[in-house]
C-alpha positions as CSV (number, residue, x, y, z in Angstrom):
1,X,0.0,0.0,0.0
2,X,1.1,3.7,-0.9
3,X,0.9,6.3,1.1
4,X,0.8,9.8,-1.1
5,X,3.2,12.9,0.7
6,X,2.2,15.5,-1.4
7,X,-1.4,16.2,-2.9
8,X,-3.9,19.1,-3.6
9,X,-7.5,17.3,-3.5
10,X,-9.4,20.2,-3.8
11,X,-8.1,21.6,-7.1
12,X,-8.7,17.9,-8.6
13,X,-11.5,18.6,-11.5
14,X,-14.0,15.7,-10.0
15,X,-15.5,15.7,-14.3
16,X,-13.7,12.0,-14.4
17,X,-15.0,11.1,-11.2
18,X,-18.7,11.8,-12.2
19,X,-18.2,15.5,-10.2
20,X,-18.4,12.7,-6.7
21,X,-15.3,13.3,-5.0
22,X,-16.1,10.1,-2.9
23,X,-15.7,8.5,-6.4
24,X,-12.5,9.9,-6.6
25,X,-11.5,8.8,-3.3
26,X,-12.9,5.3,-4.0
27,X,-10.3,5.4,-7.4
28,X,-7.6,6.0,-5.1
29,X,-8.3,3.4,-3.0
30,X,-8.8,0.9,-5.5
31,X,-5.3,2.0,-6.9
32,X,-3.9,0.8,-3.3
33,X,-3.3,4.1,-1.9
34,X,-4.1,4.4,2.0
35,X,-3.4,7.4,3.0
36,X,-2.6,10.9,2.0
37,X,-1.9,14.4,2.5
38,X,-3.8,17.3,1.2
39,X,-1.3,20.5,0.9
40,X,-2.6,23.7,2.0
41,X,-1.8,26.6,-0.9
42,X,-3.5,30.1,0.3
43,X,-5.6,30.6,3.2
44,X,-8.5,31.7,1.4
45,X,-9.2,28.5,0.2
46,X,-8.0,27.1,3.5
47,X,-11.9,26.1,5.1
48,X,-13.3,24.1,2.0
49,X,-10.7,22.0,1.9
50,X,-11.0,21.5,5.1
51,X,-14.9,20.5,5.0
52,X,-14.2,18.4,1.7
53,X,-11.9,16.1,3.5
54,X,-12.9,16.0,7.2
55,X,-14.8,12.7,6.5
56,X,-12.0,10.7,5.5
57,X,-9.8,9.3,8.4
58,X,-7.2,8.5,5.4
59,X,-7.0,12.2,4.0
60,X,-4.1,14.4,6.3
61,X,-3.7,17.8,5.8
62,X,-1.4,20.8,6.1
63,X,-1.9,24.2,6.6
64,X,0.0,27.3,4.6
65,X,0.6,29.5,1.8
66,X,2.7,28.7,-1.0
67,X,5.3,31.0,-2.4
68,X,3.3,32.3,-5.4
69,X,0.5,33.6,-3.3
70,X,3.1,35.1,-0.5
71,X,2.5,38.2,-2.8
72,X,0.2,40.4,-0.1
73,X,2.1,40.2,3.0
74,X,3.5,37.6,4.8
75,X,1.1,35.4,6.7
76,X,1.8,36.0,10.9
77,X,3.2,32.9,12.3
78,X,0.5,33.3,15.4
79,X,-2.2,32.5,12.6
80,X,-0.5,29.8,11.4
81,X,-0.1,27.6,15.0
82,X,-3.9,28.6,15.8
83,X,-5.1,26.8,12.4
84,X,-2.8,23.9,13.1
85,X,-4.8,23.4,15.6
86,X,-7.3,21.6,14.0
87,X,-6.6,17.6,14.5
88,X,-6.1,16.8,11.1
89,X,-3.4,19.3,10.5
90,X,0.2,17.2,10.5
91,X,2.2,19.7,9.1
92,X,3.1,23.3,8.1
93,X,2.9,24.4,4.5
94,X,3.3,24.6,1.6
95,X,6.0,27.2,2.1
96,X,9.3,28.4,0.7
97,X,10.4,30.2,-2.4
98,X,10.0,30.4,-5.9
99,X,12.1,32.5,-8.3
100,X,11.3,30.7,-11.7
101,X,7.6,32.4,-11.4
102,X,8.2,35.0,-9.3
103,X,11.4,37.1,-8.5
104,X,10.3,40.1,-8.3
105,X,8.6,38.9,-5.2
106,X,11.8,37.7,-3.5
107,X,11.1,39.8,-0.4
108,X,8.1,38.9,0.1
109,X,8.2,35.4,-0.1
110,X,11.1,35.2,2.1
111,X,9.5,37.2,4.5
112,X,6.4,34.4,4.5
113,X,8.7,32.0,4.2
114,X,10.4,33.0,7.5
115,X,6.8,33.1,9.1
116,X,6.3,29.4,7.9
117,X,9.6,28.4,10.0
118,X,8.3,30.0,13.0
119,X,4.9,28.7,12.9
120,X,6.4,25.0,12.5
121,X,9.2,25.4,15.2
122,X,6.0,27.0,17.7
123,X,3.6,24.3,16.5
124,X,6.2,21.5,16.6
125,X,4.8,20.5,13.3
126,X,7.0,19.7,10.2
127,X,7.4,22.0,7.3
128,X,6.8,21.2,3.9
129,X,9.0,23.1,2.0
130,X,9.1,24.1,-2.3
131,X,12.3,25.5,-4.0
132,X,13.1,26.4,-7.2
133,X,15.4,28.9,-8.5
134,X,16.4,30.0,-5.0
135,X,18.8,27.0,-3.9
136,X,20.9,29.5,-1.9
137,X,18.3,31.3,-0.2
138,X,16.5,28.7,0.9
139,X,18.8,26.7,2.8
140,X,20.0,30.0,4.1
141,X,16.8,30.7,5.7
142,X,16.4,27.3,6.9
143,X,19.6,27.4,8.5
144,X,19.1,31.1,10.0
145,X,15.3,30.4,11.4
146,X,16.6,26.5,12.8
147,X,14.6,24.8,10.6
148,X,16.5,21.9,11.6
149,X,14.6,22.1,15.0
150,X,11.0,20.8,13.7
151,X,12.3,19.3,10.2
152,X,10.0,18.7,7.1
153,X,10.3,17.4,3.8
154,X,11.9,19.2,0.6
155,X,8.4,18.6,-1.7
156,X,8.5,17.5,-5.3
157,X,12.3,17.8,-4.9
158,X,14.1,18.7,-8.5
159,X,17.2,20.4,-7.3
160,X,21.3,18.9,-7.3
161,X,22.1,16.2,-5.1
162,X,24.2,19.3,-3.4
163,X,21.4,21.3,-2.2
164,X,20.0,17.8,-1.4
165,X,22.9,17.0,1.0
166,X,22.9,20.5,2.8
167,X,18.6,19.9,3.6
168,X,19.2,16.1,4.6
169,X,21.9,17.4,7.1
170,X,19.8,19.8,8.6
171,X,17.1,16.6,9.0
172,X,14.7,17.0,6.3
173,X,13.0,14.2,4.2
174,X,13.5,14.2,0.1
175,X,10.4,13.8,-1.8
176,X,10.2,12.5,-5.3
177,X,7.3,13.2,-8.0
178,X,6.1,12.2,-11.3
179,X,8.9,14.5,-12.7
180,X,11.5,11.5,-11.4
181,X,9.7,9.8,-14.5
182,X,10.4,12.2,-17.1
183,X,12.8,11.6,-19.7
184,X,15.1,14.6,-19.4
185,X,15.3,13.7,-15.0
186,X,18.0,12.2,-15.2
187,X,20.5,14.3,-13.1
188,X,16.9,14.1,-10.4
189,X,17.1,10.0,-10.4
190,X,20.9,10.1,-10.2
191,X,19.7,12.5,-6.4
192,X,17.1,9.5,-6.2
193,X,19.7,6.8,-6.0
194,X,21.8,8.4,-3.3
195,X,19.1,9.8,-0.8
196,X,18.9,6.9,2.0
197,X,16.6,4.3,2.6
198,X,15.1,6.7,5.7
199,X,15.1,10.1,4.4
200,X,12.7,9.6,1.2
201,X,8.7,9.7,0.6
202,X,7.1,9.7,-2.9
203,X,4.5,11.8,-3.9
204,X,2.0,12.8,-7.0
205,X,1.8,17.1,-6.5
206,X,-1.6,16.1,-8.1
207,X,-3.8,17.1,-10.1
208,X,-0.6,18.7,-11.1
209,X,2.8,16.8,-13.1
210,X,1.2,13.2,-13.8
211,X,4.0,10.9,-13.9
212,X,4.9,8.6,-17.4
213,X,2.7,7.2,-19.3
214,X,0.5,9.8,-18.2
215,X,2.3,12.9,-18.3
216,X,-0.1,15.7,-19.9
217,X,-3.3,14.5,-18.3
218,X,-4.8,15.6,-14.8
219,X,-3.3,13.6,-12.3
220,X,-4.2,12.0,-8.9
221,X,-3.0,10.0,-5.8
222,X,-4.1,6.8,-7.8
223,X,-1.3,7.1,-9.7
224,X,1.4,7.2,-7.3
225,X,2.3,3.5,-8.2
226,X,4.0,4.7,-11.8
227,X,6.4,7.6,-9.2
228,X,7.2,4.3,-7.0
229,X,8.1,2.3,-10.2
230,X,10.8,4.0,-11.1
231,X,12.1,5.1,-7.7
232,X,12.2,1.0,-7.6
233,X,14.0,0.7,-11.3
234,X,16.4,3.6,-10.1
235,X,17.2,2.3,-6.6
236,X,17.5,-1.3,-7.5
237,X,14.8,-2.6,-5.6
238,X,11.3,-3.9,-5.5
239,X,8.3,-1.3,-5.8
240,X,7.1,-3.4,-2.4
241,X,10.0,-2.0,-0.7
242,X,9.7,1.7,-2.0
243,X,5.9,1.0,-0.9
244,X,7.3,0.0,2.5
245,X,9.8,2.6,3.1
246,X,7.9,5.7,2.1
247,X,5.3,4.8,4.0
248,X,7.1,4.1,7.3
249,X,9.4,7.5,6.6
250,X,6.2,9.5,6.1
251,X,4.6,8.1,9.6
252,X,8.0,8.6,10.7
253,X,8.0,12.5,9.7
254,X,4.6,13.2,10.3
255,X,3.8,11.0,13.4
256,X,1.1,9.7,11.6
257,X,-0.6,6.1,12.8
């Protein structure tokens, strides 16, 4: 059984799933996927996907604002630790910075970024953490707010195995996505073959980057099985084994039962 790091249920168009998100959840099921976690974006959106998934005993969630949307201000850390209050909540985020889409905003995201830390380090929760462009700055921040103090996972991780080293050191978990499937990844699976056997989780980002041989089309937690696949091919091991691990790492990280 699979256990999925890294999803975004609510922004999953339910058109395939006869508009019945219990459908949905029933195709992820069937696809031998147990549990999950449903990632937090903006705070707006925040209380319906709350109510869609408070149901489901299976369905974890985080609570955050990711770096695109860190635009207006960051979000106080005090807010933060009073929403991961709610029972469900496992972990802080998405958080953490994004210079490919939006540089301009570099103060501002590191500003919310900084918040996120705080929140996680007060909450004792872990952070879930998305890079890209901003290698330097990000494990510069970690290192300067003691992210090292509540850990977290690097998210949909396609960075070097550098900047991969300097976040396991400071005790955070390496996730790997659908991208780890794509033909060009191969400097991301050559990362995937060194993290260790304790420090990795697999997830889909969905309904975002569906891995090979469905790359182009909306994804979901369902298809998590083709991201463990080739984690298996590219670690030498059995898919039952990448099953196992993840899964223990993630209740590991999350202190999930």
């Amino acid at each position: 059984m699979f256990i999925d790091s890294h999803c975004h249920l609510d922004r999953i168009k339910l058109k395939q799933f006869d508009n019945n998100f219990s459908l949905l959840i029933d195709t992820i099921r069937n696809n031998g996927v147990d549990r999950m976690l449903c990632v937090a974006i903006d705070l707006a959106a925040y209380p319906a996907m709350c109510e869609l998934v408070k149901d489901y005993d299976e369905i974890d969630i985080s609570v955050g604002v990711h770096p695109s949307d860190a635009t207006d201000g960051a979000v106080e850390a005090s807010r933060l630790v009073e929403l991961a209050e709610n029972p469900k909540v496992v972990a802080i985020g998405e958080t953490g910075l994004d210079y490919y889409y939006g540089p301009e905003h570099k103060d501002q995201q590191q500003a919310s970024f900084r918040q996120h830390i705080r929140a996680a380090n007060q909450a004792s929760k872990p952070l879930i953490i998305h890079t890209r462009d901003a290698r330097e700055d990000t494990i510069n921040i970690m290192t300067e707010e003691q992210a090292n103090n509540c850990g977290g996972v690097m998210h949909c991780f396609t960075e070097s195995w550098d900047m991969a080293k300097q976040a396991l050191d400071l005790g955070f978990y390496i996730s790997f996505s659908g991208i780890i499937t794509f033909k060009n990844a191969e400097e991301l699976r050559e990362v995937a073959r060194q993290v260790p056997d304790d420090r990795f989780l697999i997830e889909t980002d969905s309904p975002y980057l569906a891995p090979v041989p469905h790359r182009g089309k909306q994804n979901h937690p369902g298809l998590i099985q083709h991201v463990a696949e080739c984690l298996a091919e590219v670690r030498k091991t059995r898919i039952e084994n990448i099953a196992a691990l993840s899964s223990e790492n993630y209740k590991q990280l999350f202190q999930s039962n």
